[in-house]
DRENKOLTOR-92941 format. One record per residue (C-alpha): x negated, y negated, z; residue in one letter. Coordinates in steps of 0.1 Angstrom, whole numbers, plus 5000, padded with zeros to 4 digits. Layout:
DRENKOLTOR-92941
+------+------+------+--------+
!    u !    v !    w ! residu !
+------+------+------+--------+
!    X !    Y !    Z !      A !
...
+------+------+------+--------+
END
This chain:
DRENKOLTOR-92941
+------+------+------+--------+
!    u !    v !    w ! residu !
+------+------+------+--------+
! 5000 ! 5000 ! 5000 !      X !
! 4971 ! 4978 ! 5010 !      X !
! 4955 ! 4986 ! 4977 !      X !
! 4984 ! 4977 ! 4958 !      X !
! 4993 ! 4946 ! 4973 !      X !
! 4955 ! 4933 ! 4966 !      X !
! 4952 ! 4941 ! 4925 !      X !
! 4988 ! 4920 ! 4926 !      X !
! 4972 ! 4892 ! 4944 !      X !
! 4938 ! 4893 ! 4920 !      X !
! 4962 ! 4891 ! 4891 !      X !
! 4958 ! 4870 ! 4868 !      X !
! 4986 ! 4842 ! 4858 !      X !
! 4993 ! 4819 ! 4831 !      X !
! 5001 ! 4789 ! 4842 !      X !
! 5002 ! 4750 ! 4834 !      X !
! 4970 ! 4734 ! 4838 !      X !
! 4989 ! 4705 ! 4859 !      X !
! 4998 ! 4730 ! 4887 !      X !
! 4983 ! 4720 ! 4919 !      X !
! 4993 ! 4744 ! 4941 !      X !
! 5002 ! 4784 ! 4943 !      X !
! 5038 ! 4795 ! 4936 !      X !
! 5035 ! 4824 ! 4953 !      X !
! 5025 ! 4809 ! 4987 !      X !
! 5025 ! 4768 ! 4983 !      X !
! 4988 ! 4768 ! 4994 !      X !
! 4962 ! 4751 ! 4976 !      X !
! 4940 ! 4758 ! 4947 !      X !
! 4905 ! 4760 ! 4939 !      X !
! 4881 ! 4769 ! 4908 !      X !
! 4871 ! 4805 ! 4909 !      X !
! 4837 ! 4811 ! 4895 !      X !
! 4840 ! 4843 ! 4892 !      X !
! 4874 ! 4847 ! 4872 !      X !
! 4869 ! 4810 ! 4860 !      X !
! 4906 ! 4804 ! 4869 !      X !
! 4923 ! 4789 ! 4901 !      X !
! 4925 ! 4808 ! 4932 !      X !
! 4945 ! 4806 ! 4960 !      X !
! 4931 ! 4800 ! 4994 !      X !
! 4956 ! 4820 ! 5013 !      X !
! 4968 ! 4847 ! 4992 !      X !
! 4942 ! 4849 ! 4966 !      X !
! 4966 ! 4851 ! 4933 !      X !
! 4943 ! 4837 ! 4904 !      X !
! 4958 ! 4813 ! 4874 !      X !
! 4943 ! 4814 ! 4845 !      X !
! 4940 ! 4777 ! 4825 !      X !
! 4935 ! 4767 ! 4797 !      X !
! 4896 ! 4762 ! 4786 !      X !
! 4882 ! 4747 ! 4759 !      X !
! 4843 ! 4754 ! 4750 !      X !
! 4831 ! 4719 ! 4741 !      X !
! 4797 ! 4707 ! 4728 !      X !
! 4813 ! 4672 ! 4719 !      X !
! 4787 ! 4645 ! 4712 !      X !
! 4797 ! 4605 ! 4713 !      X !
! 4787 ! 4580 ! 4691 !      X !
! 4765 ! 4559 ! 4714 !      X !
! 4769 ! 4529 ! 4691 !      X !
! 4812 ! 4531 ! 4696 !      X !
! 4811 ! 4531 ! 4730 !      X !
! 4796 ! 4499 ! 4744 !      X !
! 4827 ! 4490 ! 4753 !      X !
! 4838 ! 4514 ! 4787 !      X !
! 4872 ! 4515 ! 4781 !      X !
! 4883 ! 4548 ! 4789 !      X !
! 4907 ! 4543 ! 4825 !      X !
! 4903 ! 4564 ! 4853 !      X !
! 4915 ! 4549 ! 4882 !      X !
! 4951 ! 4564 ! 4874 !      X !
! 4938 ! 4593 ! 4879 !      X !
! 4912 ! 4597 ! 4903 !      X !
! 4901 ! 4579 ! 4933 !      X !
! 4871 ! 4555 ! 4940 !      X !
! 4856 ! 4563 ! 4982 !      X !
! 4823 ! 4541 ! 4999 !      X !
! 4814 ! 4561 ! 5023 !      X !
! 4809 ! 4537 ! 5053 !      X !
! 4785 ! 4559 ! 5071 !      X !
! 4759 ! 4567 ! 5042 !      X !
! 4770 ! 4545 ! 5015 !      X !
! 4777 ! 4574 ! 4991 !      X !
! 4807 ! 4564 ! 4961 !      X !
! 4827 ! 4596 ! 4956 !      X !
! 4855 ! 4603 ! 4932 !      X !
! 4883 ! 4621 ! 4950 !      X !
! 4905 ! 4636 ! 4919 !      X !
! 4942 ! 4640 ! 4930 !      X !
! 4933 ! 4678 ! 4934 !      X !
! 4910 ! 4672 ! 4961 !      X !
! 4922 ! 4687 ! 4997 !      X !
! 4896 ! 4665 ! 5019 !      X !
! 4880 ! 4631 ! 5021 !      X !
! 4846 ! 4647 ! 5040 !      X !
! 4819 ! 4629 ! 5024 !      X !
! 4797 ! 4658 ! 5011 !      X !
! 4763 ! 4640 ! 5017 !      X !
! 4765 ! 4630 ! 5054 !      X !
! 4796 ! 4650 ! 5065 !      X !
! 4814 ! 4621 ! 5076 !      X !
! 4855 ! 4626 ! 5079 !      X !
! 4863 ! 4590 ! 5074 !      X !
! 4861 ! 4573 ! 5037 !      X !
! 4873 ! 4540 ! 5029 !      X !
! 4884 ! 4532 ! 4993 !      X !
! 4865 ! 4506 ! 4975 !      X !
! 4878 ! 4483 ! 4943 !      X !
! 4851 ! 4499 ! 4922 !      X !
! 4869 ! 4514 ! 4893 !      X !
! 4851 ! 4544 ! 4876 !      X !
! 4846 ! 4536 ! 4841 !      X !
! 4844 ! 4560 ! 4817 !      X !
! 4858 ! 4593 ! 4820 !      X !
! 4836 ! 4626 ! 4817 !      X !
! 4839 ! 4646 ! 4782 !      X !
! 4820 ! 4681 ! 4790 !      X !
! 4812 ! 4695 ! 4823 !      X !
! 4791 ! 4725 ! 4833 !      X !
! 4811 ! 4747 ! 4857 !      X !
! 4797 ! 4766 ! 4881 !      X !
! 4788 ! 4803 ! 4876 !      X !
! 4792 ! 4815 ! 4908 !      X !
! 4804 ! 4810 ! 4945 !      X !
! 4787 ! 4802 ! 4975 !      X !
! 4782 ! 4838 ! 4984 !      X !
! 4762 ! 4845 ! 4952 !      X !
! 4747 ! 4814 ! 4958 !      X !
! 4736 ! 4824 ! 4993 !      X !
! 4720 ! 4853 ! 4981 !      X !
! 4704 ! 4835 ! 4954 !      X !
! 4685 ! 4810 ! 4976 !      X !
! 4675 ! 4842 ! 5004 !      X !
! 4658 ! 4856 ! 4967 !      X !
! 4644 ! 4824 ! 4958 !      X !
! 4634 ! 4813 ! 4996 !      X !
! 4614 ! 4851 ! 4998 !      X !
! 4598 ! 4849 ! 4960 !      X !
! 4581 ! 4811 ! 4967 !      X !
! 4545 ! 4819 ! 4971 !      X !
! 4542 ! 4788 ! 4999 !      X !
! 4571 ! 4797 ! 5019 !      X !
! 4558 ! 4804 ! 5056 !      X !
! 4560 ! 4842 ! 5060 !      X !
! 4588 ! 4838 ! 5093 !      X !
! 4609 ! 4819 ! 5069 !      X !
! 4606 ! 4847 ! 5044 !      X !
! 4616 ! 4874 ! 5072 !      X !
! 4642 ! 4848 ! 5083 !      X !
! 4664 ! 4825 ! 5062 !      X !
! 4675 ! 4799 ! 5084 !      X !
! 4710 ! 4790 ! 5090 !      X !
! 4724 ! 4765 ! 5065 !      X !
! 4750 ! 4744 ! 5055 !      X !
! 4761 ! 4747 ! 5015 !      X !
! 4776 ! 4722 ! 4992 !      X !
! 4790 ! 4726 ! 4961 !      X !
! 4787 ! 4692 ! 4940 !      X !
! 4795 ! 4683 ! 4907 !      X !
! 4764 ! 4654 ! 4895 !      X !
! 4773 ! 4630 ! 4871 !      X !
! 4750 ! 4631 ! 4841 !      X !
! 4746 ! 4617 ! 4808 !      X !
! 4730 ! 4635 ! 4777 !      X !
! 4717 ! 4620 ! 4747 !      X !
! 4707 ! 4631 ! 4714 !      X !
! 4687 ! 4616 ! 4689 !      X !
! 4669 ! 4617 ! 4656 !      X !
! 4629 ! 4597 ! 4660 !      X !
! 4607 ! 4587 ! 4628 !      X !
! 4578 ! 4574 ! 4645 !      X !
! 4549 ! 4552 ! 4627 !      X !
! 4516 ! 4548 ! 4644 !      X !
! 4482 ! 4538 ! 4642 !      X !
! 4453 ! 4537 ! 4670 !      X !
! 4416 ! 4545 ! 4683 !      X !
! 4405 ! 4570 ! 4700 !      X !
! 4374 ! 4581 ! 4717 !      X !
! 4356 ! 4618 ! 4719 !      X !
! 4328 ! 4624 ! 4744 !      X !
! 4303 ! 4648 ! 4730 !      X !
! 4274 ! 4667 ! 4744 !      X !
! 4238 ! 4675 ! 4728 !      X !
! 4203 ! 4679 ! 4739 !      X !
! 4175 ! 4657 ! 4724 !      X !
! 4141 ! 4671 ! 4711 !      X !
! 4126 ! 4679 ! 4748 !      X !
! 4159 ! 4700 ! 4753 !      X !
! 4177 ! 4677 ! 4779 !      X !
! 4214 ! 4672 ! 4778 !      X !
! 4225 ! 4640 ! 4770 !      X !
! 4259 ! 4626 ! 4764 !      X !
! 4275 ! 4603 ! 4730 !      X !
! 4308 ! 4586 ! 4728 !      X !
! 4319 ! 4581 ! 4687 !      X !
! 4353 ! 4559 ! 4681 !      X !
! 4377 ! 4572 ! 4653 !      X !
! 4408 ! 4555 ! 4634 !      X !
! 4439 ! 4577 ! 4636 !      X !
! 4475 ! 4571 ! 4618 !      X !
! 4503 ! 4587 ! 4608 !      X !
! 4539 ! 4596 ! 4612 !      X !
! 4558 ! 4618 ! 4634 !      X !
! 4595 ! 4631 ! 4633 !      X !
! 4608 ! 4647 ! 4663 !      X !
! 4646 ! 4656 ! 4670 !      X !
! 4657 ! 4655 ! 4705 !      X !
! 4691 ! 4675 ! 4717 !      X !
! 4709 ! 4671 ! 4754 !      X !
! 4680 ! 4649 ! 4772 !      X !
! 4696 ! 4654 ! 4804 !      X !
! 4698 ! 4617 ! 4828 !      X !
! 4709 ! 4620 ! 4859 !      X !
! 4734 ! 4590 ! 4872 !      X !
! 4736 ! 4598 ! 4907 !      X !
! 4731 ! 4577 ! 4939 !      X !
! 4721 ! 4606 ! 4959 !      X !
! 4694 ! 4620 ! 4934 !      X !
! 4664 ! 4614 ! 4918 !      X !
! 4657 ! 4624 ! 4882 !      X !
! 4628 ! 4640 ! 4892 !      X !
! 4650 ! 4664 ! 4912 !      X !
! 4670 ! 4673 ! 4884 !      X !
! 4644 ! 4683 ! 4863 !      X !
! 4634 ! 4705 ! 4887 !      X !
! 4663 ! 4724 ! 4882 !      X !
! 4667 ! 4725 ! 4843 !      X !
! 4674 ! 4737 ! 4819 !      X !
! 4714 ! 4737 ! 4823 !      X !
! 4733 ! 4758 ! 4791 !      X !
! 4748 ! 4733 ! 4773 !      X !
! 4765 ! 4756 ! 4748 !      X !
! 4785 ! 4766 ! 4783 !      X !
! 4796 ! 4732 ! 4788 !      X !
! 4837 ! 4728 ! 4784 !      X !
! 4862 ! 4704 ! 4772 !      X !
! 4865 ! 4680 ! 4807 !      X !
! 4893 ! 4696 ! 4830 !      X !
! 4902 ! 4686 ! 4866 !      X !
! 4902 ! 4724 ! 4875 !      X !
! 4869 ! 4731 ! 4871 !      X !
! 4868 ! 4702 ! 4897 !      X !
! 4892 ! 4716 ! 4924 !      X !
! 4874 ! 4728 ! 4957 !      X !
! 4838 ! 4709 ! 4949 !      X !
! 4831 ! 4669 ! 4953 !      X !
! 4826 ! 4647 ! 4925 !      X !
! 4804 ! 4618 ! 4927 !      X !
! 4811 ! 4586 ! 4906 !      X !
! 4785 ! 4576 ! 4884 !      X !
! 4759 ! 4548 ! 4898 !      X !
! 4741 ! 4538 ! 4863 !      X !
! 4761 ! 4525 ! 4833 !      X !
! 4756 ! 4540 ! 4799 !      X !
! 4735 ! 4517 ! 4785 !      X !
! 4710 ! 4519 ! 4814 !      X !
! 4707 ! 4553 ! 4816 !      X !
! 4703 ! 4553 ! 4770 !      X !
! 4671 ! 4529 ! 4785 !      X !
! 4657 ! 4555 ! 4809 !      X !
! 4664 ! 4584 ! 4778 !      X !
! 4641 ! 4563 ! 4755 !      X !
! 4615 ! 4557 ! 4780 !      X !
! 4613 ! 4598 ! 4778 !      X !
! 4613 ! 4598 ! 4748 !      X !
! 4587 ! 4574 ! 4739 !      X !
! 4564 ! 4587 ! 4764 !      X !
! 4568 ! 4622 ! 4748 !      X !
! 4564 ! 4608 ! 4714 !      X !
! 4529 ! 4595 ! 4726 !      X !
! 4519 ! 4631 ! 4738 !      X !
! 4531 ! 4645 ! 4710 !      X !
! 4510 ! 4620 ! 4689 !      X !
! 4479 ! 4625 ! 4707 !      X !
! 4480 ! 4666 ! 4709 !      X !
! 4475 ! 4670 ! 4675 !      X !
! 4440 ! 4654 ! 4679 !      X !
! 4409 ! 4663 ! 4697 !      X !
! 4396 ! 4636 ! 4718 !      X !
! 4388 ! 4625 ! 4754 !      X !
! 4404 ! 4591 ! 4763 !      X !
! 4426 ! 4564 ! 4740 !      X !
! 4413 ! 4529 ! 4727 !      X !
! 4443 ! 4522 ! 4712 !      X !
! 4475 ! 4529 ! 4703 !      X !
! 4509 ! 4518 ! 4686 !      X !
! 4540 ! 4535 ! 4680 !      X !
! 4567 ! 4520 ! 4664 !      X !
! 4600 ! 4548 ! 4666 !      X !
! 4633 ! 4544 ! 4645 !      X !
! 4658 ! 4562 ! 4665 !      X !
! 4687 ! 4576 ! 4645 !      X !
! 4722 ! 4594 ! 4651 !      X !
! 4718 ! 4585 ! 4688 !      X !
! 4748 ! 4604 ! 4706 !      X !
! 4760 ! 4607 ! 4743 !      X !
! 4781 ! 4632 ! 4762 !      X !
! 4790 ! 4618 ! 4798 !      X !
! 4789 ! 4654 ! 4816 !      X !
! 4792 ! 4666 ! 4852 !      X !
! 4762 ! 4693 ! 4862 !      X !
! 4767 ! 4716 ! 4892 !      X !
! 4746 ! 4717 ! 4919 !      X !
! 4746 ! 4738 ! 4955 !      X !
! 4730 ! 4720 ! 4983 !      X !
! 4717 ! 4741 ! 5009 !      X !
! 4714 ! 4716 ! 5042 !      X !
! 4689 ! 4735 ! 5074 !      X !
! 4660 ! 4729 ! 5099 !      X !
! 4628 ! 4747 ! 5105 !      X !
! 4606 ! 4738 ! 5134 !      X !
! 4628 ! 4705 ! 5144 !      X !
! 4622 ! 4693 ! 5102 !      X !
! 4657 ! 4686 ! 5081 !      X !
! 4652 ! 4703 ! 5044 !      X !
! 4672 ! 4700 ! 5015 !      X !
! 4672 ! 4725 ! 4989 !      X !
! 4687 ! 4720 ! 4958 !      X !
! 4699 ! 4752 ! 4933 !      X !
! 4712 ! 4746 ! 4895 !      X !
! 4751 ! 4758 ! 4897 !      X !
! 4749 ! 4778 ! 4865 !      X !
! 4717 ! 4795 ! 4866 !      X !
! 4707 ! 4796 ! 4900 !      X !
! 4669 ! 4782 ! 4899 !      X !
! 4664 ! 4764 ! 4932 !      X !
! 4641 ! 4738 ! 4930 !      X !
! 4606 ! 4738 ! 4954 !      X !
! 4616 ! 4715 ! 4983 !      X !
! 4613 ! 4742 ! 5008 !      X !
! 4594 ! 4747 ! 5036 !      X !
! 4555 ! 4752 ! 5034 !      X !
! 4528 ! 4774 ! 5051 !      X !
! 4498 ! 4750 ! 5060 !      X !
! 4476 ! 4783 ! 5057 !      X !
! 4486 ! 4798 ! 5023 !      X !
! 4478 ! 4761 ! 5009 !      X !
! 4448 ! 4763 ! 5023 !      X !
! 4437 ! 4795 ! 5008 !      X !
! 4446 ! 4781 ! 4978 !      X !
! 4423 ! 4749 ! 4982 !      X !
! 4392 ! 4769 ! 4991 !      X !
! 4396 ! 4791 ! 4962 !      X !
! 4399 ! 4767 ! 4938 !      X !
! 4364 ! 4748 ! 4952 !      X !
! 4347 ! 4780 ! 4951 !      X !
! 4358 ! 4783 ! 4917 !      X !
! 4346 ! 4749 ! 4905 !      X !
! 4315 ! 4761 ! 4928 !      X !
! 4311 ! 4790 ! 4906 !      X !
! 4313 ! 4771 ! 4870 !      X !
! 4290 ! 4742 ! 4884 !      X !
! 4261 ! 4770 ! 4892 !      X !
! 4269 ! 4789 ! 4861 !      X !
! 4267 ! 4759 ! 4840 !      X !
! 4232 ! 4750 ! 4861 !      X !
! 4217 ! 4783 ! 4859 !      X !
! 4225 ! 4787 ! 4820 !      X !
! 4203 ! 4753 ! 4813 !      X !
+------+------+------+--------+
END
């Protein structure tokens, strides 16, 4: 009987994406990973949605103007006690700020802007995602070994990052000087060094897809990379239920200033790219001048799991990519294995040094 009564409450049911809460019960809904439809806290019925796989791109050049309206549908919070700006969609069962933990948000007159296009749902739960960051915790080489034999306690978040992506097609132009540093001995054998100057130019055409920018207040670009790549051919067609059960924060950066940080990527990467095809040791001089074509945007939401805990009296943060589950390396570190690791590489550059004197 038991049995029976739980494959009828993990069937599935067809339902209208509007629905906010279960029919069966009255109890609210949330996005199931797992069965990628809504679940019922309570009675644990799924409804299936509707879902649309989307790799929509936006012409960045059409939208300078942020017209799209999303107050009617969603809700701007300040958190007074950290500061944080979180959208609270109508689907949303609790106000906790999911930065600081505070129970008490205050609405702010800040409307959102423009509304999200693609989002990334998450690919798991948080029990999944608990074992993923126990794996993750016990494969990082620096982890202290009780750590390893211990994962600590933690508190998990499930958040939903605003992000923007950009495409774009680069021509690049460029001339410059660069230097090469070259080694020889003289007639009595001794080792000298000479510096020679060459001209370089030339042109260089790189296409670049989903350059992900982050446009949260909470997080650092840096941090995000540490957690790509994210799928983006598993991105779908924005929905509010993929939204139900996590927090969504509002974007902090406008569209235009995050297309700025994008090209500042991208022209530094041009550079390198540039330079890699030549063989020398430091630059004279060099210009790049970039034509960037067919620039596109998605405005997405990324999913990340935030895993809040101490260790020895110290507060950590560890952050893990919702969709493939690569946590990124602010953990906890053993003072010893580092060490280890120091001395071996000065005895290495010990060992090259004699070699190098001993071969002369």
């Amino acid at each position: 009987m038991e049995n029976e009564e739980a494959l009828d409450n993990e069937k599935k049911v067809e339902t209208e994406t509007t629905i906010s809460q279960c029919p069966s019960c009255g109890s609210g809904l949330f996005y199931d990973p797992k069965s990628m439809g809504l679940k019922c806290k309570s009675c644990n019925s799924i409804f299936d949605f509707e879902k649309n796989k989307d790799n929509l791109k936006l012409d960045y050049l059409d939208s300078k103007v942020e017209n799209y309206d999303w107050s009617l549908e969603t809700r701007v919070f300040h958190c007074d006690t950290c500061g944080a700006e979180i959208l609270i969609t109508g689907y949303d069962v609790t106000t906790v700020c999911p930065y600081c933990g505070s129970g008490y948000v205050s609405k702010t007159d800040k409307l959102p802007g423009l509304k999200p296009n693609r989002v990334v749902p998450f690919a798991f739960n948080e029990t999944d995602a608990q074992a993923y960051f126990k794996k993750g915790v016990r494969k990082y080489f620096f982890a202290p070994r009780a750590i390893k034999k211990k994962i600590p306690e933690n508190k998990i978040r499930g958040l939903l990052i605003p992000s923007f992506t950009f495409d774009s097609n680069t021509f690049s132009s460029y001339d410059g000087v660069l230097e090469k540093v070259e080694s020889y001995r003289d007639s009595k054998g001794n080792l000298k060094t000479k510096t020679k100057r060459f001209n370089i130019s030339g042109s260089k055409a790189i296409n670049y897809r989903d350059l992900v920018i982050e446009s949260s207040s909470k997080f650092e670009q840096k941090q995000i990379n540490s957690l790509l790549p994210y799928d983006m051919n598993g991105s779908y067609h924005f929905d509010y239920n993929f939204l139900r059960g996590y927090s969504v924060e509002h974007y902090q950066d406008s569209l235009d200033h995050c297309y700025s940080k994008a090209k500042n990527i991208m022209d530094e990467d041009i550079k390198r790219k540039i330079l890699s095809g030549y063989n020398y040791t430091s630059v004279v001089r060099l210009n790049v001048s970039t034509n960037y074509n067919d620039r596109m945007y998605s405005y997405i939401l990324l999913p990340i799991y935030t895993f809040e805990y101490e260790y020895r009296k110290k507060r950590y943060v560890t952050l893990m990519n919702g969709q493939t589950g690569k946590i990124n390396n602010k953990l906890p570190i053993s003072p010893i294995k580092v060490s280890i690791l120091v001395l071996l590489i000065i005895l290495a550059i010990v060992a090259v040094v004699l070699f190098i004197m001993l071969s002369e």
